[in-house]
C-alpha positions in Angstrom: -14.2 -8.6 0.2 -11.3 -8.9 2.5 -7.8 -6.9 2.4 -6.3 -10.0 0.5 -8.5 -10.0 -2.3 -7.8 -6.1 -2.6 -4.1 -6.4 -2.6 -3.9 -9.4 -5.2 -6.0 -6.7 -7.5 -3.3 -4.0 -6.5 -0.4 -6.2 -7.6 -1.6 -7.1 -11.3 -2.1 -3.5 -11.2 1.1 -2.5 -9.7 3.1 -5.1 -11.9 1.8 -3.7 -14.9 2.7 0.0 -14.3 6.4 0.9 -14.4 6.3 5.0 -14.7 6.0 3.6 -10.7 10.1 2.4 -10.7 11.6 5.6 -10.2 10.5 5.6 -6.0 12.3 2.6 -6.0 15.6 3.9 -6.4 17.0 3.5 -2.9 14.9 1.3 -1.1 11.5 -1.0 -1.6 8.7 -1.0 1.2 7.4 -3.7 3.4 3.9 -2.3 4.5 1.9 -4.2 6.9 -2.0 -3.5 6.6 -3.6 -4.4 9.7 -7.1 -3.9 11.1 -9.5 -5.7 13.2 -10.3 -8.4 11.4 -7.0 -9.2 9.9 -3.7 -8.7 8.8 -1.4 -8.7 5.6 2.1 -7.9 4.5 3.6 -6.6 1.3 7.0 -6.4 0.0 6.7 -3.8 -2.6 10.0 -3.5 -5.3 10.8 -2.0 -8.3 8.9 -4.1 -10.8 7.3 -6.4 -8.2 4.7 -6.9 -5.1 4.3 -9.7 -3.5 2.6 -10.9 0.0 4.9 -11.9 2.4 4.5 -14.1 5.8 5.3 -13.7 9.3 8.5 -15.2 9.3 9.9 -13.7 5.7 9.3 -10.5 7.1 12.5 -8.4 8.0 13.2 -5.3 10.8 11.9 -2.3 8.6 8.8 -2.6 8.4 6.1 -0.1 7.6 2.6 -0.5 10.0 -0.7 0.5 8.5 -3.5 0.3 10.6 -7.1 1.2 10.4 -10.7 -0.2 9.8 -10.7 -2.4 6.7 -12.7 -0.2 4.7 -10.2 2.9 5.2 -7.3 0.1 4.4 -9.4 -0.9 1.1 -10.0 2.8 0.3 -6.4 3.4 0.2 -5.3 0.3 -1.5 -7.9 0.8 -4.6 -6.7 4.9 -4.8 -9.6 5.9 -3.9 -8.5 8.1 -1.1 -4.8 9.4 -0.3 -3.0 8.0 2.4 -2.5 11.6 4.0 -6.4 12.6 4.0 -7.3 8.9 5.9 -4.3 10.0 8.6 -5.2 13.2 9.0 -8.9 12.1 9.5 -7.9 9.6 12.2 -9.2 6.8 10.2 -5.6 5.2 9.6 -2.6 5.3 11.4 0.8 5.2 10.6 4.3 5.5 12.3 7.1 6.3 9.4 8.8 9.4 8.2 6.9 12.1 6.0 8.8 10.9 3.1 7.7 7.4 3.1 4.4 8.6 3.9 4.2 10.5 0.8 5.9 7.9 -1.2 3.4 5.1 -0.3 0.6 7.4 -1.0 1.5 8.3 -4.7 2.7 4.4 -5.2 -1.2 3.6 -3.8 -3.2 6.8 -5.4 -1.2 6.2 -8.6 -1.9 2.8 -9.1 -5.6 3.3 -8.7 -6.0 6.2 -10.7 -4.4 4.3 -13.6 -6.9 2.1 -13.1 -9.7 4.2 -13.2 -8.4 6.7 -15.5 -8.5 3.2 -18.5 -12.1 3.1 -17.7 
């Protein structure tokens, strides 16, 4: 299963959760997941996520890159985005703050999901 099928599962998930809003207060993310094989873009809001093309994209953008199992790991929740970092298995260029932030938006989501099992 490719990144794409993963992050149409996150956003049915995401779209459905909104105890997520409140990191939206001053700004929504545009995260770009790239590995080897391929790469995707997000434009994650308040209530909303939605994959994005090359030319939609705008300046701020976050970069996420690693193997597409790591990127997978992380989309699902399985693993938090500061453990796949610090392991070297994904790499990331933004502030600590948006690091964290992505990571509970992505952990959360997941564990929502796993937790209704």
């Amino acid at each position: 299963m490719g990144i794409d099928l993963v992050i149409e599962a996150f956003k049915v998930r995401f779209e459905k959760q909104n105890y997520l809003s409140p990191f939206f207060r001053l700004q929504d993310f545009v995260v770009a997941l790239s590995s080897t094989e391929e790469r995707i873009s997000v434009h994650i809001r308040k209530r909303s996520c939605k994959v994005i093309t090359q030319t939609d994209q705008p300046q701020s953008v976050v970069e996420i890159t690693g193997s597409t199992e790591a990127l997978k790991s992380l989309i699902e929740g399985r693993v938090k985005l500061s453990e796949l970092i610090s392991r070297k298995e994904i790499h990331m260029d933004a502030s600590y703050r948006t690091v964290l932030k992505l990571e509970s938006i992505f952990y959360l989501s997941g564990q929502q999901t796993s937790d209704a099992v």
